[in-house]
MISEVEX-909885 format. One record per residue: x, y, z of N, C-alpha, C in turn; residue in one letter. Coordinates in steps of 0.2 Angstrom, whole numbers, plus 5000, padded with zeros to 4 digits. Each point is the difference from the previous one (the first is absolute). Example, Ala and Ser with C-alpha at 12.3 -4.5 7.8 and 13.67 -1.06 7.14 Angstrom:
2
506649725039499650065000500450065000A499850054996500450065001499650055003S
//
This chain:
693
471951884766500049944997500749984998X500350064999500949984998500349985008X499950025006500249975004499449935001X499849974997499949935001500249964997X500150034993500649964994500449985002X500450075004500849985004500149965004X499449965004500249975006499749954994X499649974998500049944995500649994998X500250044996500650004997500549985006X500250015004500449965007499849965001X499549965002499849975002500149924996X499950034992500249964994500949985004X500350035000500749995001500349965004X499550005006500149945005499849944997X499749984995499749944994499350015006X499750055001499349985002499450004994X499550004997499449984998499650055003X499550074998499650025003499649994998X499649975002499349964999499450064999X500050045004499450045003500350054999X499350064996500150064997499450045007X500350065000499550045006499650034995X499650005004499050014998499950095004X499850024994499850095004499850005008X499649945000499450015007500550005005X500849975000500549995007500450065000X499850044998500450074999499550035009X499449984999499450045005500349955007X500450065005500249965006499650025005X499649945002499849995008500550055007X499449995005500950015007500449964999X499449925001500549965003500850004996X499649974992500650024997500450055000X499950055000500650065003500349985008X499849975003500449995007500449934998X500049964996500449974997500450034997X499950054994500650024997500550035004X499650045005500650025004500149975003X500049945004500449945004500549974997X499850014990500849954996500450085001X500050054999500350074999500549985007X499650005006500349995007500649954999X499749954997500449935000500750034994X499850034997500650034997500450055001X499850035003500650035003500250005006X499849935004500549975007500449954993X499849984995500649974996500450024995X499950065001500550054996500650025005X499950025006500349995004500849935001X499649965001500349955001500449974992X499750014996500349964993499950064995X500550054999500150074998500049984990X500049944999500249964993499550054995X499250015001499850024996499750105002X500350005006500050085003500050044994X500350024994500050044995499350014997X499849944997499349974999499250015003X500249995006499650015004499650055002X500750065002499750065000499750034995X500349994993499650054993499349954999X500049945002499249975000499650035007X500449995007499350035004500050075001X500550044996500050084997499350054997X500149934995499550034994499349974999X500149955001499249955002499450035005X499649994996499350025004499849945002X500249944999499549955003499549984997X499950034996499149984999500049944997X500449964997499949944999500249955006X499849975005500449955004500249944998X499850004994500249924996500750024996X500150034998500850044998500450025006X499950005007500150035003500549925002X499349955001500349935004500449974994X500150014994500349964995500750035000X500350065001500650065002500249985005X499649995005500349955006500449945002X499649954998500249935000500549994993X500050044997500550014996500750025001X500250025005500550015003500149965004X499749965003500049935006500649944995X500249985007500449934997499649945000X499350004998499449964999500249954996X499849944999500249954993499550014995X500149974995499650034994499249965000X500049955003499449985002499550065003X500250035005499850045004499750064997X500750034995499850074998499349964994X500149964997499549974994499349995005X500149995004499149995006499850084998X500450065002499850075002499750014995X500449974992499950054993499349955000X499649955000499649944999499250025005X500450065005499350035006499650064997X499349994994499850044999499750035006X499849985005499650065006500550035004X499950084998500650025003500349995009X499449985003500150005006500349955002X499949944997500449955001500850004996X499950054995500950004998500450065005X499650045005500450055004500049935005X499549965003500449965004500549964999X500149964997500549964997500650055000X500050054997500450054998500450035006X499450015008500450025007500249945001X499849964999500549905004500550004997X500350014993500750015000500350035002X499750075002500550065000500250005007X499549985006500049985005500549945001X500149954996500549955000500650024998X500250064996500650034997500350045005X499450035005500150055007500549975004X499549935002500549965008500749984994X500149984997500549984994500750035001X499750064998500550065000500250035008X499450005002500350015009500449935005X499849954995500749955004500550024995X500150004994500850034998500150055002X499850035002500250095003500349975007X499749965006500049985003501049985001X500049944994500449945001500650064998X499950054993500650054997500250045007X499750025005500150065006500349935004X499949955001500249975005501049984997X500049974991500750014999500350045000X499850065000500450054997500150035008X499849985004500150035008500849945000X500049934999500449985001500749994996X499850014995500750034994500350055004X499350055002500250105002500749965005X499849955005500350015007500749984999X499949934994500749964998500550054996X499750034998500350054995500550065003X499750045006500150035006500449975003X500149945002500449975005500749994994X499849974993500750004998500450054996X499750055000500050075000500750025002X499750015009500250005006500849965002X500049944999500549965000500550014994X499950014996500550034995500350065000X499650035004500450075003500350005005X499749955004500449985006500849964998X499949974994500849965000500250064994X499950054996500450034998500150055006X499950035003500250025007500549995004X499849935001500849975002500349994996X500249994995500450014995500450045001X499650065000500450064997500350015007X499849985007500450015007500649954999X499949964997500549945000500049955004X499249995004499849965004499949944997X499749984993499849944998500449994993X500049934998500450014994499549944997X500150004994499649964994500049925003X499449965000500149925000500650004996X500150004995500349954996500950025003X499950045003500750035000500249985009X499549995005499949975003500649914999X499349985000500349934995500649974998X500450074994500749985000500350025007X499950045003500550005005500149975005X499449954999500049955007500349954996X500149984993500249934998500950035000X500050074999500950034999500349985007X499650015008500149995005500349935002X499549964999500249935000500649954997X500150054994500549984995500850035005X499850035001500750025005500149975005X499649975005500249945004500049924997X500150004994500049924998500849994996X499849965001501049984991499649964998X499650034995499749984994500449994995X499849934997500649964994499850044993X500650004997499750034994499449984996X500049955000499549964994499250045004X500149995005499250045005500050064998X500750065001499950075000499849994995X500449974994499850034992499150005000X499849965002499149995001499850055002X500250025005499750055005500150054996X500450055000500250054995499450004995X500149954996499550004994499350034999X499949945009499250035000499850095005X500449995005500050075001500250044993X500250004997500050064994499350004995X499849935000499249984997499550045003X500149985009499550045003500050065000X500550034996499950095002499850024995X499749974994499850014994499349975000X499649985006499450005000499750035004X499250005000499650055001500049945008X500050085005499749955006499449985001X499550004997499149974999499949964998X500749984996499849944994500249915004X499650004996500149895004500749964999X500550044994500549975001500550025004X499650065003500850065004499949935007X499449995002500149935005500149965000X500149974993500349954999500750005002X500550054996500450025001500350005007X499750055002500250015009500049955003X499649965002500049945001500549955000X500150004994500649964996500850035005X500050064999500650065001500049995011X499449995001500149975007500149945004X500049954995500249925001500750015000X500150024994500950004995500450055009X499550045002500650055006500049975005X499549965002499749985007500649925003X500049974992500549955002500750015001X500349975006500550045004500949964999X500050044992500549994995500750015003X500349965002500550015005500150015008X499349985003500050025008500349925001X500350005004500049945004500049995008X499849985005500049995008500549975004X500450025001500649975002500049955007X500349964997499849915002500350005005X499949965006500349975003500449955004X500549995001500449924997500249995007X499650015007500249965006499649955004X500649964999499949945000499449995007X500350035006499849995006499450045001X499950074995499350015001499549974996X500349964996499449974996499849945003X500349975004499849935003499750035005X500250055003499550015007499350024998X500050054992499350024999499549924997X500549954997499749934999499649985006X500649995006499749965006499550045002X500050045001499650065002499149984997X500150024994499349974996499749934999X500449965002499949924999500349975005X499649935000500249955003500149934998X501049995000500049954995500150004992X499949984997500349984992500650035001X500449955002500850045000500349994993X499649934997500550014992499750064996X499450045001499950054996500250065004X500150005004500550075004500749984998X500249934999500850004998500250014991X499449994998500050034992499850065001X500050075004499950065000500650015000X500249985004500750025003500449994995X500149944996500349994995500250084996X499350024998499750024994500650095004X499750005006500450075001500549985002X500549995000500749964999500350024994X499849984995499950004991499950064999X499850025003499950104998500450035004X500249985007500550055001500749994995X500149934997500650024998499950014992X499449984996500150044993499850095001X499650015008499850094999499449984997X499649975001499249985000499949944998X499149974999499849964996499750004994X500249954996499750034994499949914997X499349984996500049954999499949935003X499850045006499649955007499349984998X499649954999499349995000499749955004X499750015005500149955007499449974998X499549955001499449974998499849955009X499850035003499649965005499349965000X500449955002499349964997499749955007X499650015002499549985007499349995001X499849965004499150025003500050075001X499150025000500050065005500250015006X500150055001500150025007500649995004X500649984994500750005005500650045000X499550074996500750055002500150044993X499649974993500550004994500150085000X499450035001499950094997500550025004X500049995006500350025007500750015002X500249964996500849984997500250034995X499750034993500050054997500250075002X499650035005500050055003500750005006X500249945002500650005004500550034997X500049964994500549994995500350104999X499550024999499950074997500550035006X499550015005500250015007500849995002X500249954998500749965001500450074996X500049994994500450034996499850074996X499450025007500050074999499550014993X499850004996499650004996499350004999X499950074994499250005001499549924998X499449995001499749944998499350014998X499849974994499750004999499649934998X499249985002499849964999499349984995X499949964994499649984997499749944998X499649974997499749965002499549974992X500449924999499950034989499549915004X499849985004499549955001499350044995X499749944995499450014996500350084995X500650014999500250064997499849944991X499750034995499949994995500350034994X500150085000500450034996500650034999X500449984994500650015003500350085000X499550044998500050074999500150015009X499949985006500050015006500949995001X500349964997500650015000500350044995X500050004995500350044994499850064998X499450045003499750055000499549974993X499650084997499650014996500150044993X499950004997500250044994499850075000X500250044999499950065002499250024996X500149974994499450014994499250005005X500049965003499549995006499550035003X499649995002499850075007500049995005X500450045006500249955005500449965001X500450004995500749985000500350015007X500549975002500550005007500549944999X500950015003500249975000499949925004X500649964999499649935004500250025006X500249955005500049995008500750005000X500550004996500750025001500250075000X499850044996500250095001499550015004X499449975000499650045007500449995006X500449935002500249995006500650065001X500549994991500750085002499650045001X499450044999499550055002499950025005X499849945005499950015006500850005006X500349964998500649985002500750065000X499850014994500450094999500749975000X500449944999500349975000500249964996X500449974996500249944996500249945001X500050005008500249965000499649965007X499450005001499749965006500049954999X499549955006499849954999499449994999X500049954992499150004998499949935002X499449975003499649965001499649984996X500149944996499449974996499649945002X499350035004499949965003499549944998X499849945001499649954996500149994993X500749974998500450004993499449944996X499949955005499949945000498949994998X500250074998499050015000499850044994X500650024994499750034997499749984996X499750044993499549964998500250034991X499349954996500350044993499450014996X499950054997499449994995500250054994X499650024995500250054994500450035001X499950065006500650064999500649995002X500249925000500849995000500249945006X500449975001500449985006500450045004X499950005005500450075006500549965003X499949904998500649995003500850004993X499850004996500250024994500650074999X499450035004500450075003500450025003X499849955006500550005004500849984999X500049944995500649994995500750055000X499650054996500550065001500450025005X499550035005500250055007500149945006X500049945001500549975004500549954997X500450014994500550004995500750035003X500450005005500550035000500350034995X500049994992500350004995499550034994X499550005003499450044996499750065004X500050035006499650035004500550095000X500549974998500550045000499850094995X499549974993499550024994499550005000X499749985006499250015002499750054995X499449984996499650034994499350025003X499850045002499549995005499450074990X499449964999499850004996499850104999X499950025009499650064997500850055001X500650015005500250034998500450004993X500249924996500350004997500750034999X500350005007500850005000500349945006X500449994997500349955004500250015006X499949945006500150065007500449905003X500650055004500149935003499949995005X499749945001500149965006500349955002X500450014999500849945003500150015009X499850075001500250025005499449965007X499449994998499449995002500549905005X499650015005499849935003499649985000X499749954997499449955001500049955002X499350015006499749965001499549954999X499949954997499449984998499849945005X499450015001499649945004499449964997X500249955002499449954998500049955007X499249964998499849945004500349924997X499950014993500649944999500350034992X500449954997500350004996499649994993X499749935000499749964996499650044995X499850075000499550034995500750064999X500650005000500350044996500350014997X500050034992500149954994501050015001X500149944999500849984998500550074998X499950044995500450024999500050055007X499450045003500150035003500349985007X499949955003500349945005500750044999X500349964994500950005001499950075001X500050045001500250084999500049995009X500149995003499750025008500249935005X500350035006500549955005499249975002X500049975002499649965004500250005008X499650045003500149955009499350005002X499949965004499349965001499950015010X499650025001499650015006499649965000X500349965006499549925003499650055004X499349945003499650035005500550005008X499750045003500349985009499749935004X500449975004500049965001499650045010X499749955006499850045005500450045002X500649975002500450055004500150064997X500150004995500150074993499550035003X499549995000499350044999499950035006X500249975005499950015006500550075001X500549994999500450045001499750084994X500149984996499750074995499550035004X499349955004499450035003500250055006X500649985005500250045007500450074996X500449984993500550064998499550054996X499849974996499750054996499050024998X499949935001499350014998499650025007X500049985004499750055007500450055001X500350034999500350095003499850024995X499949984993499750044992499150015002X499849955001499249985000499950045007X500250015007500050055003499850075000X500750034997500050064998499350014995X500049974994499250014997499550005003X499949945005499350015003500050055007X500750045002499850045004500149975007X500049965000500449975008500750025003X500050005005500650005003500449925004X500650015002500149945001499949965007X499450065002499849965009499549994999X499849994993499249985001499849954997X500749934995500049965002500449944998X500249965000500649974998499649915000X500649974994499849934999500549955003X499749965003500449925001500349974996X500649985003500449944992499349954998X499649985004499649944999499450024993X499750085003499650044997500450014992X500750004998500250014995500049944996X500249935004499949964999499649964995X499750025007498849994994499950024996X500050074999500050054995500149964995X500749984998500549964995499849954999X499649955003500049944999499349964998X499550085005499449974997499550074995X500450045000499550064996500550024994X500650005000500750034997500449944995X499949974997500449934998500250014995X500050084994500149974997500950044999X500449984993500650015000500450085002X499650054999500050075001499750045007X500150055000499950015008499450065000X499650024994499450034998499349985004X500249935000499049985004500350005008X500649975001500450055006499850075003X500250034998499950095003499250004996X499649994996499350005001499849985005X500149955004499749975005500250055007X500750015001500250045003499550065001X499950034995499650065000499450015001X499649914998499549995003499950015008X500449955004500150025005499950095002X500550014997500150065004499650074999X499549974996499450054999499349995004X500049945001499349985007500550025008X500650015001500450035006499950074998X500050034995500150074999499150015003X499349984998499550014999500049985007X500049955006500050015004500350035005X500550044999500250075002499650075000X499849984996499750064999499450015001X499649964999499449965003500050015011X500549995000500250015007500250095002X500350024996499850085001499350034999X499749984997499550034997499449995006X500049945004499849985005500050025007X500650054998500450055006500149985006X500349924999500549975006500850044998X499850005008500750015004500449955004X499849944999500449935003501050014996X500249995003500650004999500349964995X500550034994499849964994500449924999X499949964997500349955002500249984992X500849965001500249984993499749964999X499649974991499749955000500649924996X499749985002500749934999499549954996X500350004995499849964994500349935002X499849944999500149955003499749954996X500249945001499849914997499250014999X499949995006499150005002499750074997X500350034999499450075001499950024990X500549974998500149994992499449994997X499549965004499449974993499550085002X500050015004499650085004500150044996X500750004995500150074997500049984990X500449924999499949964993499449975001X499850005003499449925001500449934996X499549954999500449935000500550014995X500449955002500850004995499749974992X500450044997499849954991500449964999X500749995004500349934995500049995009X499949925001500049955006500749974998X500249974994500649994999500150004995X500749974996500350004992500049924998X499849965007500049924999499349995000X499749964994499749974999499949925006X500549985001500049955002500950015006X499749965006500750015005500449934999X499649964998500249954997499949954993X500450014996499549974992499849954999X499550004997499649915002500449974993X499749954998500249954996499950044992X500450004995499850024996500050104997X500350015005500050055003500950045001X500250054995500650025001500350075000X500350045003500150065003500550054994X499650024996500750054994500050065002X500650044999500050075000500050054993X499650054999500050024993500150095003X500150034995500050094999499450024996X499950075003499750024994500150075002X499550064997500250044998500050035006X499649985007499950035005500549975007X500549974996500649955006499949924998X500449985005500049925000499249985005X500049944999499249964999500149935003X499749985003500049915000499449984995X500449954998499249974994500149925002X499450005003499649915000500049954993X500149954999500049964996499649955001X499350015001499549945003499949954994X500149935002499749934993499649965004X499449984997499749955001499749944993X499949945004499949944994499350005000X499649974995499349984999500149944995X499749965001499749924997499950034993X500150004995499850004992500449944997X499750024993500249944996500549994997X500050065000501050014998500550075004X500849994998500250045004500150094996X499850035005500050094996500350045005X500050054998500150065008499850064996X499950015004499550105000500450025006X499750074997500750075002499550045004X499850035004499650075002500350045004X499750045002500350085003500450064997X499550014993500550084999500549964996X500249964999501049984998500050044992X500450035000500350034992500449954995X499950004995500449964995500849965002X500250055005500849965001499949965004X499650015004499949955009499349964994X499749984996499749964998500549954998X500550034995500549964998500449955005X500250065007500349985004499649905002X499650035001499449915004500149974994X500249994994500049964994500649965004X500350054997500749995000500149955008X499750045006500349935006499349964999X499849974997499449944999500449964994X500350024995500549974997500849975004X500150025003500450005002500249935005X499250025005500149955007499849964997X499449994992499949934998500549994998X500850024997500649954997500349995005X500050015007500649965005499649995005X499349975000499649985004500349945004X500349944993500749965004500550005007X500350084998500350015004499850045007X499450045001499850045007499549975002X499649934996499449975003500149934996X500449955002500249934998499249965001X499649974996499449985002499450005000X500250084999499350025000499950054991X499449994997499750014996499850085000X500250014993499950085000499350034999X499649995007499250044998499649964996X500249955001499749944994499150025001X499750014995499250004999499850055006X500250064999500250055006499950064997X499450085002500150034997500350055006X500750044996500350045005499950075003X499850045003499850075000500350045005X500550054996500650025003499650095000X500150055006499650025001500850075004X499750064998500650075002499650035007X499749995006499750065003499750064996X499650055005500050064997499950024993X499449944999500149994990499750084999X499850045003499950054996500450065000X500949995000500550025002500249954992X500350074994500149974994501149975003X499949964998500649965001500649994994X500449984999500750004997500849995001X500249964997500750015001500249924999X500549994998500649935002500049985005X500050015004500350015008499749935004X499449994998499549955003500149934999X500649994994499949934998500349955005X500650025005500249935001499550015009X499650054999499449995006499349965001X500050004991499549964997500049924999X500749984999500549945001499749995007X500350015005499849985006499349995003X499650054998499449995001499649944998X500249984994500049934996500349965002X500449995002500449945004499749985006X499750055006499950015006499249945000X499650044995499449964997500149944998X500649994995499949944998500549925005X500450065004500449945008499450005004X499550044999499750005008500350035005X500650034999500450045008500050074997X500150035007500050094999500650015000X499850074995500950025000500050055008X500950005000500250005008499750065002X500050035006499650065003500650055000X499750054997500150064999500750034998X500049964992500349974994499750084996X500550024995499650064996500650004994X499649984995500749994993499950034995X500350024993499950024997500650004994X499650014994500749964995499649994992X500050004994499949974996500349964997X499549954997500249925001500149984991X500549974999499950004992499749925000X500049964994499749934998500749965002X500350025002500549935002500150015007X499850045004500150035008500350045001X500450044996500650055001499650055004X500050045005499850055003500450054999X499750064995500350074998500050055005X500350064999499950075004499350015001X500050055003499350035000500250075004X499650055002500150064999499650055006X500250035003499750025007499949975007X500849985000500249975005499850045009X500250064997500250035007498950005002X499650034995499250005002499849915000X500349964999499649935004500649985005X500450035002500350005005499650025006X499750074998499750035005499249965001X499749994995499649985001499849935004X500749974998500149935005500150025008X500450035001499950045007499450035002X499750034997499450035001499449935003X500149944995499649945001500349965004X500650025004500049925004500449984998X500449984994500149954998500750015001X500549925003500749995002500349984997X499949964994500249954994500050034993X500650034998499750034993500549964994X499949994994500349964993500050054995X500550034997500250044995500349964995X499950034995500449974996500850035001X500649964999500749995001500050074993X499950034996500150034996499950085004X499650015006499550065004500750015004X500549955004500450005006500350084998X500450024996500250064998499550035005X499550024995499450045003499850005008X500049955001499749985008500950055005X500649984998500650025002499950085002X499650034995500050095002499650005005X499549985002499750035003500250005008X499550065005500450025004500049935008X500549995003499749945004499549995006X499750064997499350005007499449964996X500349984995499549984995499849945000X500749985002500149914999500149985007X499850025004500049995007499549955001X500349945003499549975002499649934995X500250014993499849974995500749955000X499749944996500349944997499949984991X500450044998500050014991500449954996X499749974998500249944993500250034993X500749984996499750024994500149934996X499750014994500149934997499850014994X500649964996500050004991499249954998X499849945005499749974996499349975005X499649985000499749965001499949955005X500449974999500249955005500250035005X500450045001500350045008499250025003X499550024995499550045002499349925006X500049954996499849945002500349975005X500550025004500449975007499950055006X500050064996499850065004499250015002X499849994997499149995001499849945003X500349964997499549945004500849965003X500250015004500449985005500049935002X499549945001499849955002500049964994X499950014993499949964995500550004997X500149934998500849994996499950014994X500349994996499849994991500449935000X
//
């Protein structure tokens, strides 16, 4: 009776409630019940095994117990279980002892597999601790070993030796070593596990890597730099005669310093390609990047160290890779950057193409000053118009016009089929192009200022020859092989139909109808100026095709204009009187812009409102102010070419461009009949030739 107090008494402990007191009659045990008592005994000692927690307990209870009660027996049991208190309070609540030994095997049975998956999961870690533990064991005896042979020395001591190494091949400025110093003596006082010893390092490996006193010794000859020009290029002699300049100027200060060249062209005429000469020329590493759609100016100035993933900007990475201080960097698409929160990167550039500022380059993560005075810059763009003023001045301007045919043709014989060859794996007896073949290429597939859709087409060809070759081995003739000859006729077989048929709208302009030359970012352009009249009730004009704000202005401006001296270019005749006008650009879905178009639009209005055409294959260009003055305009040499391009034998510049027009080279102006003219009037005698004023 005192062992049934005590297990109440526990039971009490765990806040259970025993409901039900044992009755003498449960003392009197059946088999069955005895083949249950022994079943929970079973179940307890496969869990004494596994869960040793009440092993002391257990033994001096299945020691000294007789059993005879199996109701004490299943209460002492599930007493031990990690059961919830629901569970034990059902057992204390089962006065038939049979149904409290069942209940009683269901937990302990449930505490059985319990304990067998913990035992399970415990054998499975500690087999893999056992093995981690062993291995780094092993390895620590392995590097105190080598130690002790003198085969291996300590990371951290490593580290300095390779940043002490570096430092001996550099002429590090003071203001740097004192940094370095600093932090090597910081790093030796940290633990190599910890997250700032990386930072550290890291740091201490930028600061050695930048190549603090190396420079490439330049070279100042004249004749081999003009060969390696001709060599790469075909043509732009004023920007091969501005290289030459630049190495001229270096041989006699003893290098370059404060050169920043800005090339500005269509695609596809050479710009990157001329960077890389440059390099070539004057002996010099090069390196090239690309800040088109760049938004942060952390990509120039670096990142704060503070950071994760910090890295310097695109200027130490270049001395990095360069090993040098003195290459040439290439900033390619100046005219494309962009801007949002994390700063201006044109903003940035401010500094580092500064002759007078680059000198103190700040770059954000090393945080020491670093010069690049020494550095040549390149930067390229497609036009000027989107690059902000201050950065503009800082940078020469020379400008890459598109090619004209014979240019193009010739680059196609010298360089673009022997390059596109070699790629696709041909030799030179298997097949060769006709001038005529080059021709067409150019004229009806290739049009545009660059020579890129040039050598694509190229290669096009020479990839259905390449597949036909081999298509012919693989067929396993043996006919004798034969060069294939690219030709006029056999062209559509390999481009199929031409995309441009021509650049003329019209072979002769009808009435109303007048011929302008314009630029844009992709070369010189001919632009149409179509007018026609309509019956209304009063006089107006409308503008279509794409035109931009200035060329809106522009058609104000010559519609005011030819109504103030209607007198003088058309004696008699009424200005569009009860006439609605509709002056129209081609190619309206081609956005349009510029000054250029006004004294074009003048004659087109005149031409409608005389009823004659202006003269054949006439192509002008100029803007026009409210009294007739015709001003400069700007991309002479690209509607130069575009007028050759188009046919046209009669061209009007403004008297302000002759300068302009005087440079260029005289393959250009072959063949042509060029006007210039301060005013209006000169423009009216030259267009309509037959009518008097």
């Amino acid at each position: 009776m005192e062992e049934r107090i005590e297990i109440i008494d526990y039971l009490k402990s765990k806040h259970l409630k025993a409901r039900v007191i044992y009755h003498p009659e449960n003392r009197v045990l059946s088999d069955e019940l005895k083949a249950y008592a022994l079943n929970i005994i079973s179940v307890i000692k496969e869990l004494l095994k596994l869960n040793p927690l009440f092993k002391e307990e257990l033994q001096i209870f299945l020691g000294h117990s007789d059993f005879t009660e199996p109701g004490k027996l299943a209460d002492f049991a599930v007493a031990l279980t990690t059961a919830s208190r629901d569970e034990l309070q059902e057992i204390l609540e089962s006065y038939d002892t049979q149904s409290r030994i069942d209940k009683a095997l269901i937990l302990l049975k449930k505490e059985l597999d319990l304990s067998r998956l913990q035992s399970s999961i415990n054998q499975k870690i500690e087999a893999t601790i056992t093995k981690s533990q062993k291995e780094y064991f092993l390895r620590e005896q392995l590097k105190t070993i080598k130690k002790e042979l003198g085969l291996e020395k300590e990371e951290k001591s490593i580290d300095i030796e390779k940043f002490e190494t570096r430092l001996t091949k550099r002429e590090v400025p003071s203001h740097a070593l004192t940094v370095i110093q600093e932090e090597m003596e910081k790093l030796q006082t940290l633990d190599s596990a910890s997250a700032e010893y990386a930072v550290c390092r890291n740091y201490l490996d930028w600061l050695t890597t930048v190549p603090w006193g190396i420079y490439s010794k330049e070279r100042h000859q004249l004749k081999q730099a003009d060969k390696i020009l001709q060599k790469d290029h075909y043509g732009l002699e004023e920007i091969k005669q501005r290289i030459l300049e630049l190495i001229s100027v270096g041989q006699l200060t003893g290098g370059l310093k404060g050169s920043i060249l800005c090339l500005v062209g269509p695609p596809g005429v050479g710009k990157t390609s001329i960077g890389k000469s440059i390099a070539r020329a004057l002996h010099r590493k090069f390196f090239r990047f690309s800040v088109g759609g760049m938004r942060d100016e952390a990509e120039i100035k670096g990142h704060r160290r503070t950071y994760i993933g910090s890295m310097p900007g695109k200027l130490v990475q270049a001395l990095k890779q360069c090993q040098v201080m003195n290459p040439v960097i290439m900033i390619d698409e100046v005219d494309k950057m962009g801007m949002s929160y994390h700063g201006d990167p044109a903003a940035s550039l401010l500094e580092v193409l500064d002759p007078e500022q680059n000198r103190d380059f700040l770059d954000h993560y090393l945080d020491v000053r670093v010069d690049l005075s020494n550095i040549l810059f390149v930067v390229t763009a497609n036009m000027i118009d989107t690059i902000p003023e201050p950065l503009l001045d800082r940078m020469e301007i020379l400008r890459l016009s598109g090619y004209i045919l014979e240019e193009k043709m010739q680059i196609a014989k010298k360089y673009l089929i022997p390059r596109s060859r070699k790629q696709m794996g041909l030799k030179m007896g298997d097949l060769s192009f006709s001038q005529d073949a080059l021709r067409a290429i150019i004229n009806g597939y290739a049009r545009e200022a660059g020579v890129r859709s040039l050598e694509n087409n190229i290669k096009k060809i020479m990839r259905k020859v390449a597949l036909e070759i081999v298509q012919g081995k693989e067929k396993g003739k043996k006919a004798k092989k034969r060069k294939k000859e690219i030709s006029k006729s056999t062209i559509i077989d390999y481009l199929g139909k031409p995309i441009f048929l021509s650049d003329r709208f019209y072979e002769t302009n009808p009435v109303g109808v007048a011929t302008g030359l314009a630029w844009t970012s992709h070369g010189g352009a001919t632009l149409y100026i179509e007018t026609i009249k309509v019956a209304a009730d009063k006089t107006d004009m409308t503008l279509t095709g794409q035109a931009g704000e200035v060329m809106k202005e522009s058609s104000q401006i010559a519609w005011s204009y030819l109504h103030s001296v209607i007198y003088k270019y058309a004696p008699g005749h009424t200005f569009f009187e009860k006439s609605h006008v509709h002056i129209h650009i081609p190619e309206g879905a081609t956005p349009k812009d510029g000054p250029s178009a006004g004294v074009t639009m003048v004659s087109a209005l005149l031409s409608l409102l005389l009823d004659v055409p202006v003269v054949e294959n006439l192509g002008m260009t100029g803007e026009l102010t409210l009294t007739g003055r015709v001003l400069g305009v700007g991309g002479i040499r690209e509607k130069l070419i575009a007028a050759r391009r188009s046919g046209l034998q009669i061209l009007i510049f403004p008297y302000e461009n002759q300068r302009d027009y005087d440079e260029l080279p005289a393959y250009l102006k072959k063949g042509l009949r060029v006007h210039f003219v301060n005013h209006y009037d000169e423009i009216f005698h030259l267009a309509f030739p037959g009518v008097h004023s």
